[in-house]
LOVEXDO-247728 format. One line per 3 residues: their letters; for each residue x, y, z of C-alpha. Coordinates in steps of 0.1 Angstrom, whole numbers, plus 5000, padded with zeros to 4 digits. Layout:
N
a) X Y Z | ...;
***
This chain:
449
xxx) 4923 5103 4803 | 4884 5113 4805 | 4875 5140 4807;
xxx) 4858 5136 4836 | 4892 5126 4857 | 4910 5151 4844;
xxx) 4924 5179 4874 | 4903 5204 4884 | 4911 5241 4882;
xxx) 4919 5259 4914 | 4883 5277 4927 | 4877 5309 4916;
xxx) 4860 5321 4949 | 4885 5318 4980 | 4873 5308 5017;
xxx) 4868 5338 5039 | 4903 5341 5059 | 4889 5336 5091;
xxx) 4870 5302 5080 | 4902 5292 5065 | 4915 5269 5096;
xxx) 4875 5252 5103 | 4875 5247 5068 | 4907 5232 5064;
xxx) 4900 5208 5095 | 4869 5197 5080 | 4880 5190 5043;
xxx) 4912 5170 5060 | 4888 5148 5080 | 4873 5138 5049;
xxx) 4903 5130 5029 | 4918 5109 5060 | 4884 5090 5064;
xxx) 4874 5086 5024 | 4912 5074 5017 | 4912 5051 5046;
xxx) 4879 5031 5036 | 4884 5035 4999 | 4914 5018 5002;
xxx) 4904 4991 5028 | 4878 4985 5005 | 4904 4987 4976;
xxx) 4918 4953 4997 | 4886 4933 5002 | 4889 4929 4961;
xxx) 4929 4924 4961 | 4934 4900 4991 | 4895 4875 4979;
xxx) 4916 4854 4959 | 4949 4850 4981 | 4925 4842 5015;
xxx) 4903 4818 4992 | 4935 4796 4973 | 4929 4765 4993;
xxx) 4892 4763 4983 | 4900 4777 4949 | 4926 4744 4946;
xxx) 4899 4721 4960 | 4870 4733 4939 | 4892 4740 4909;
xxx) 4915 4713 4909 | 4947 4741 4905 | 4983 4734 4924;
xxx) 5002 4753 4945 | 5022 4764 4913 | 4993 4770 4891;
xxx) 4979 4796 4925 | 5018 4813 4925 | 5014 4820 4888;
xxx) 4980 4833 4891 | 4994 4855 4923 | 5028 4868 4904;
xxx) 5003 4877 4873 | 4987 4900 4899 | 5016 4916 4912;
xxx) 5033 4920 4877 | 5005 4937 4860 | 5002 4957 4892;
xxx) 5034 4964 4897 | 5036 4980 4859 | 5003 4996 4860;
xxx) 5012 5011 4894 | 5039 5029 4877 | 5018 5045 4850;
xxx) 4988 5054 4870 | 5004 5072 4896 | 5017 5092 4865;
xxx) 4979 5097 4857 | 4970 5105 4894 | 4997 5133 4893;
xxx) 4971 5148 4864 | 4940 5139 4879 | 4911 5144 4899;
xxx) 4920 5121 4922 | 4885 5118 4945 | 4869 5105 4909;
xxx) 4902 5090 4899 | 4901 5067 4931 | 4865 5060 4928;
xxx) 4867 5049 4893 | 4895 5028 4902 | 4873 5006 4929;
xxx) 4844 5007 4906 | 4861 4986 4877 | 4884 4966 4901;
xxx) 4850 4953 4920 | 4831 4946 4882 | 4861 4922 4875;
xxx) 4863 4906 4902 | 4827 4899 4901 | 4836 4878 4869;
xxx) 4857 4856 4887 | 4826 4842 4905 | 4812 4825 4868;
xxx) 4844 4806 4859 | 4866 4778 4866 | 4889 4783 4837;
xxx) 4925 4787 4844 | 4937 4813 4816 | 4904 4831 4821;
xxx) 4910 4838 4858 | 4945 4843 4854 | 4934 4873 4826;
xxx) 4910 4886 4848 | 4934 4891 4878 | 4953 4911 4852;
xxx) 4926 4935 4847 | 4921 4940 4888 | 4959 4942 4892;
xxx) 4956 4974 4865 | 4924 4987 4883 | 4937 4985 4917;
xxx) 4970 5003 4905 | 4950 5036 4908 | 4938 5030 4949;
xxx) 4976 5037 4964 | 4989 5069 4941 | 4955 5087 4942;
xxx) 4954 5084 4980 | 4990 5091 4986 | 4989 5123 4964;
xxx) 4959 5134 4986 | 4973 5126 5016 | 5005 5145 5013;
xxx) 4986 5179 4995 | 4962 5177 5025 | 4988 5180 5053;
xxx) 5023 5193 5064 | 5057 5172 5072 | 5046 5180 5109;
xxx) 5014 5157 5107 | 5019 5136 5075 | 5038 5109 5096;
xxx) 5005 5100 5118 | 4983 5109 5091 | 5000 5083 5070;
xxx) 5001 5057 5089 | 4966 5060 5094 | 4956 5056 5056;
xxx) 4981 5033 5055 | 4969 5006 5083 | 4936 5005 5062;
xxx) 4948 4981 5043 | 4953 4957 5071 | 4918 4970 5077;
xxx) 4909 4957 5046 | 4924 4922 5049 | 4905 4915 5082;
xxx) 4875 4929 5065 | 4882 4908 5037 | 4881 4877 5061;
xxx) 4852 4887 5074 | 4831 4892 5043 | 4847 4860 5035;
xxx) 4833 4845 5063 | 4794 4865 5062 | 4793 4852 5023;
xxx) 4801 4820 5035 | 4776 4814 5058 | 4747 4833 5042;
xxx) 4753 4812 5008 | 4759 4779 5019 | 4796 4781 5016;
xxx) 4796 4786 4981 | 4824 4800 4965 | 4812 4824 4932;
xxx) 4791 4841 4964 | 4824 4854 4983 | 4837 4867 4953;
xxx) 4803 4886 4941 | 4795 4898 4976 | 4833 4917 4982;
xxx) 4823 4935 4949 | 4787 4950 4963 | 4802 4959 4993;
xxx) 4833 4983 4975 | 4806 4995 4949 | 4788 5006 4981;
xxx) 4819 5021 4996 | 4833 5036 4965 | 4803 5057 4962;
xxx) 4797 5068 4997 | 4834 5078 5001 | 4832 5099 4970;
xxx) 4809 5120 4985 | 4830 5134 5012 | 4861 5134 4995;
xxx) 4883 5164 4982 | 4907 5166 4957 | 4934 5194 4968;
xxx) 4931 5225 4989 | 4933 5248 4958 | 4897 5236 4946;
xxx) 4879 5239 4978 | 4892 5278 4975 | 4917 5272 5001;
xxx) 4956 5282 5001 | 4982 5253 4996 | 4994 5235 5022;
xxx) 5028 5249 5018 | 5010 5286 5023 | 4989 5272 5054;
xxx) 5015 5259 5072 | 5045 5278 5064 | 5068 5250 5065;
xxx) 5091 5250 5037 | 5100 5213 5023 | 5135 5202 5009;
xxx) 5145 5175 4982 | 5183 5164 4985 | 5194 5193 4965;
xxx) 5175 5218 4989 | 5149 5227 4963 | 5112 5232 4975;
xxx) 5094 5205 4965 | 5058 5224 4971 | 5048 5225 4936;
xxx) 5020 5208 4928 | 5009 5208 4891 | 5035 5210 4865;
xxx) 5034 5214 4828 | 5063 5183 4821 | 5049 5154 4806;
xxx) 5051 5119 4820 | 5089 5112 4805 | 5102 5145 4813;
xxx) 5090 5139 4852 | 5103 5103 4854 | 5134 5112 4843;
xxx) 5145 5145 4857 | 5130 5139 4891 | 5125 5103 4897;
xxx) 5154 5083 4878 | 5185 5109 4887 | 5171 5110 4924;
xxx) 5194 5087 4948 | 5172 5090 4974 | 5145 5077 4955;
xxx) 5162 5045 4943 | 5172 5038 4979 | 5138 5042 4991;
xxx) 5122 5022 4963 | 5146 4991 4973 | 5143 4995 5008;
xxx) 5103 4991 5002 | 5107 4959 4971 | 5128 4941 5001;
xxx) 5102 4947 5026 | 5078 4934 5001 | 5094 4905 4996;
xxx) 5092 4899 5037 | 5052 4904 5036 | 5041 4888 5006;
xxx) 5068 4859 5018 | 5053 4858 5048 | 5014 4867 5042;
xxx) 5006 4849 5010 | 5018 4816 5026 | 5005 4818 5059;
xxx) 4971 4798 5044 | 5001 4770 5034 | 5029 4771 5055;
xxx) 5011 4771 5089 | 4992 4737 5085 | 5031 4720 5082;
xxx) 5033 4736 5119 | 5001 4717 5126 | 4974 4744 5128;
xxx) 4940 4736 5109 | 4932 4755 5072 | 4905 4774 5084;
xxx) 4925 4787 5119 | 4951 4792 5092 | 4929 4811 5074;
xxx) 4920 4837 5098 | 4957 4842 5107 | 4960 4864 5075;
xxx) 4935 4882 5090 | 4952 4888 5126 | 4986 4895 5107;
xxx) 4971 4920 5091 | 4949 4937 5118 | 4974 4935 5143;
xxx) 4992 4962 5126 | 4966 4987 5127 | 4981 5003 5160;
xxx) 5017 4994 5159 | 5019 5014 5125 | 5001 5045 5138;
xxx) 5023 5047 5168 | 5055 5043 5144 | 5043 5067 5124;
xxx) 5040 5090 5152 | 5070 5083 5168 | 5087 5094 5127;
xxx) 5065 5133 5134 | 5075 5133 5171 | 5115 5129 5161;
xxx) 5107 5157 5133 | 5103 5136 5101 | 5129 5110 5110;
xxx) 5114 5082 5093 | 5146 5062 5084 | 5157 5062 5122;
xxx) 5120 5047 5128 | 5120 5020 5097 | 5160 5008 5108;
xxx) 5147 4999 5145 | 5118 4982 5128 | 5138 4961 5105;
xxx) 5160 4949 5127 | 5135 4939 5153 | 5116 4925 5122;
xxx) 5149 4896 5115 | 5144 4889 5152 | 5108 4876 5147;
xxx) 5114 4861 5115 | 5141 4838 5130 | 5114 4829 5153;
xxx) 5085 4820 5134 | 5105 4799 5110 | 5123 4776 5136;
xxx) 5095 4776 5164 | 5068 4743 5166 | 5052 4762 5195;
xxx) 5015 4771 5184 | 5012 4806 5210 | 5049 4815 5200;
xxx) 5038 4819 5164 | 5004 4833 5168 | 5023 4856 5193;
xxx) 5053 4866 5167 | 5027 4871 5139 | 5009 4891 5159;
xxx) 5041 4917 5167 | 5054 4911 5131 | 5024 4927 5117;
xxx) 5035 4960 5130 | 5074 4956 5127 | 5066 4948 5088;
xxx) 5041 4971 5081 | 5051 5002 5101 | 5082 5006 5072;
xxx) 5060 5001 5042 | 5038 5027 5061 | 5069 5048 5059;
xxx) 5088 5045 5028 | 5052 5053 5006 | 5055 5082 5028;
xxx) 5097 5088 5023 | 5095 5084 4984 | 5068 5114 4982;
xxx) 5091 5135 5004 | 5119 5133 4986 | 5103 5148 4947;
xxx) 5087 5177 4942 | 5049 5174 4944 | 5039 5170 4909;
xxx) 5055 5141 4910 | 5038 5126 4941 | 5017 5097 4921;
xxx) 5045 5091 4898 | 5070 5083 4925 | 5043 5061 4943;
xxx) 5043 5041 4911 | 5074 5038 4902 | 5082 5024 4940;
xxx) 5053 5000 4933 | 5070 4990 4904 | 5096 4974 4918;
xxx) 5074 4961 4951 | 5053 4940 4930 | 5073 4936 4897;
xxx) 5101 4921 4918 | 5091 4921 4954 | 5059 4902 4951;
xxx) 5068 4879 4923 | 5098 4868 4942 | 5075 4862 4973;
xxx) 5049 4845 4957 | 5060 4826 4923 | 5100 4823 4933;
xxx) 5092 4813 4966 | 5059 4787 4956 | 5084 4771 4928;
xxx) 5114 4770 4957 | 5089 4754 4982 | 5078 4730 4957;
xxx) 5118 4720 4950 | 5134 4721 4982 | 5107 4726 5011;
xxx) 5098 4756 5032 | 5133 4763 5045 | 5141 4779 5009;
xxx) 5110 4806 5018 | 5128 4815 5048 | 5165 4818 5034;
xxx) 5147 4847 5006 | 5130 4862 5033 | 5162 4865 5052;
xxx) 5182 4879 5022 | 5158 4903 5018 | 5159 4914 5051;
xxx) 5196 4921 5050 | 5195 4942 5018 | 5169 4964 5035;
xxx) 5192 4966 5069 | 5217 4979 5045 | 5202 5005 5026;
xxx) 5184 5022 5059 | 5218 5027 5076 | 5224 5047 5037;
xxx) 5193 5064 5046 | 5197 5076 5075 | 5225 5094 5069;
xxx) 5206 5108 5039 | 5176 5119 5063 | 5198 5138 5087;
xxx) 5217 5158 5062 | 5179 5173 5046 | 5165 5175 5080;
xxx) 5194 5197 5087 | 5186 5218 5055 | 5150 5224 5062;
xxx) 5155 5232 5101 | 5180 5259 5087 | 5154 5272 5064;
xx) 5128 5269 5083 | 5146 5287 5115;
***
C-alpha cells in the first residue's frame, strides 16, 4: 500500500475531557455526511453504464448478451476486489483510502467516453469494478468505529440509502449531460467523472478516519457499551497485528454467523440486480416507453431512501434486532415480486417498485451492517469484502449474465423463477438468524446490565 493510505497513529495530544462529547458530535457529522456523498458519488460511476445499455446497444451495435457479459465482468472483478480491499481498508487511512478509490474509478470511466470497442470497454469496466471495491469497506469501517450498537442501525441506513441517492443522481446527470451536449453519449460518461472528482475532494476535507486520530477515546470507551461476537468475545478491537490470512481465516471463515449473513445478502442480491438491471428491458414488454423506463431505475432506487432509514431505526429501537427487521422485509419483499411479475397494470407496477425499493434495500442496509457486528473490529473491511464476494461474484452474475442468457432462451418468466428461488433461500436463512440474534443480544444485555 502507499504510503500515503497507510493507518494513521493514534494522536499524541488528547481532547480536553469536557470537549470530548462537542467534539465527538462534530467529527460524526462529518463521517455520516462525507460517507454518504462519497459513496452516492461512488454510484453515479457504477450505475452510467447499466442506465445507458439501451443507447450503448443502439450506438454500439452490442446485444442484450454482449451488455450481460460486460455487466457480470463488473460484478466479478468487483466482487473479488471487494474482498481484498476491504482487507486493505482494515490497514488503512480510510478518509484517503476512499478518496483515492473515487478518484481512479472516475479517470476510467472517463475512458469509456473515446471507445466503441467491445474488449476495450469490457477491460475498462474491470478496472472500475476494482476501484469501486474500495467505496463500501472504507465507509463501513468508518461508520461502525464512529458510533455505538445503539445508533449504528439509523446511522447505517443512512450511508447506506446513498447509494439509491446515487442512482437517481446518476439519472439525473444522465439527463443534464444529455441535454447540455446534444444527446451525445462519450458526454454522459465524461461529465459523471467531473462531478465525483469534484465530490471526492470536497468530502475529503471533512472526513475523519477513527476517533483515536482526532485525540479522542474509542467508541467502545465513549459509550460504554460492550459488544459480543457468538462466542461472547469483545469485538472492540480495532487494529490488529494478524495479517490478511491469519484474519480471514480465524475470524471470518470459522464464523457461522458470518456465512449466514453473507448468503442471506448474495440472495438479496440476486433480487436487486434481477430486478434493477432489467428494469430498462423488461418494462417496455409491459408496454411502458425506454426513456419512462429509464427513469424507473431511478424511482426504484430513490424510493428507498426513507423506507431504509426507518427500517434501520426500527433494528436500534428493538435493541439491535436486525434479523427480526430483514425477515418482515423479505417476506413482504416475495409479496411484491409476485406482483410485478404477473401484473399488466401500468400504476400497479410503478406502485410495487416504488414499495419494493425499500422492502429490498432496507436488508442489504442491514446485513452490511450484521456482518461487521458479528467480527471483531479489525476485521470490519475484511468482512465487508468477503460478503461482497459472494454478492457480486455470484449474486450479481446470476442476476445479470444467468438471468440475460435465460431471458434470451426461454423469455422473462425464467428471471422471475431465479428471483423467486432466491427469495426462498434468504426466508430460510433469516429464520437461522434470528435465532442467532437473540441468543448474543441476550449475552450483551447480561454484560452490559
Amino acid at each position: 500500500m502507499f504510503s500515503f493510505l497507510k493507518a494513521s497513529p493514534d494522536a499524541s495530544t488528547k481532547v480536553p475531557a469536557e470537549k470530548v462529547k462537542s467534539t465527538y458530535v462534530r467529527k460524526q457529522v462529518g463521517v455520516v455526511l462525507a460517507t454518504c456523498v462519497t459513496y452516492m458519488a461512488y454510484y453515479i460511476i457504477r450505475l452510467i453504464f447499466t442506465t445507458e445499455q439501451q443507447p450503448v446497444m443502439k450506438a454500439y451495435g452490442f446485444n442484450l448478451s454482449q451488455i450481460g457479459l460486460i455487466l457480470s465482468t463488473f460484478g466479478i472483478g468487483y466482487g473479488i476486489s471487494k474482498l481484498f480491499m476491504g482487507g486493505l481498508a482494515d490497514k488503512s487511512n480510510t478518509k484517503r483510502f476512499l478518496a483515492f478509490g473515487l478518484y481512479l474509478s472516475g479517470i476510467f470511466n472517463a475512458f469509456l467516453a473515446f471507445t466503441h470497442n467491445f474488449y476495450i470497454i469490457l477491460g475498462l469496466m474491470l478496472l472500475i469494478s476494482v476501484t469501486q471495491a474500495i467505496g463500501a469497506p472504507a465507509c463501513q469501517r468508518e461508520i461502525s468505529l464512529w458510533f455505538s450498537k445503539k445508533h449504528r442501525g439509523t446511522m447505517f441506513a443512512i450511508w447506506a440509502s446513498a447509494h439509491n441517492a446515487g442512482a437517481f443522481a446518476c439519472v439525473a446527470c444522465i439527463q443534464i449531460a444529455t441535454f447540455l451536449f446534444s444527446g451525445s453519449l462519450p458526454a454522459v460518461f465524461l461529465t459523471a467523472s467531473v462531478v465525483s472528482a469534484v465530490i471526492a475532494t470536497l468530502m475529503l476535507l471533512i472526513n475523519s478516519e477513527r476517533p483515536e486520530t482526532e485525540g479522542l477515546p474509542s467508541m467502545a470507551e465513549y459509550s460504554g457499551h460492550v459488544e459480543l461476537d457468538e462466542n461472547g468475545q469483545s469485538t472492540s478491537q480495532e487494529l490488529s497485528d494478524k495479517s490478511f490470512w491469519q484474519i480471514l481465516l480465524h475470524d471470518i471463515l470459522t464464523n457461522k454467523i458470518v456465512w449466514a449473513v453473507t448468503l442471506t445478502s448474495m440472495s438479496i442480491y440476486i433480487v436487486r440486480y434481477g430486478v434493477m438491471s432489467w428494469i430498462p428491458s423488461y418494462l417496455p414488454t409491459k408496454g411502458f416507453s425506454i426513456d419512462w423506463a429509464k427513469w424507473l431505475v431511478g424511482i426504484f432506487e430513490l424510493s428507498a431512501v426513507p423506507g431504509v432509514i426507518i427500517f434501520g431505526s426500527i433494528s436500534d429501537f428493538l435493541k439491535g434486532r436486525r434479523s427480526l427487521v430483514c425477515l418482515v422485509c423479505v417476506v413482504a419483499m416475495i409479496a411484491c415480486l409476485v406482483t410485478y411479475f404477473t401484473s399488466n397494470n401500468k400504476a400497479v407496477i410503478v406502485a410495487v417498485l416504488f414499495i419494493m425499493g425499500s422492502l429490498i434495500y432496507a436488508p442489504l442496509a442491514l446485513v452490511g451492517l450484521m456482518v461487521n457486528e458479528a467480527v471483531p473490529n479489525y476485521a470490519l473491511g475484511l468482512s465487508t469484502g468477503f460478503m461482497g464476494f459472494f454478492q457480486y461474484v455470484f449474486g450479481e452474475t446470476a442476476a445479470t449474465a444467468l438471468i440475460g442468457n435465460l431471458v434470451n432462451k426461454y423469455g422473462w418468466g425464467a428471471s422471475a423463477t431465479t428471483i423467486y428461488v432466491a427469495s426462498g433461500l434468504a426466508l430460510v436463512l433469516l429464520v437461522y438468524l434470528v435465532i442467532k440474534e437473540h441468543k448474543i443480544l441476550a449475552m450483551e444485555m447480561k454484560i452490559n446490565q
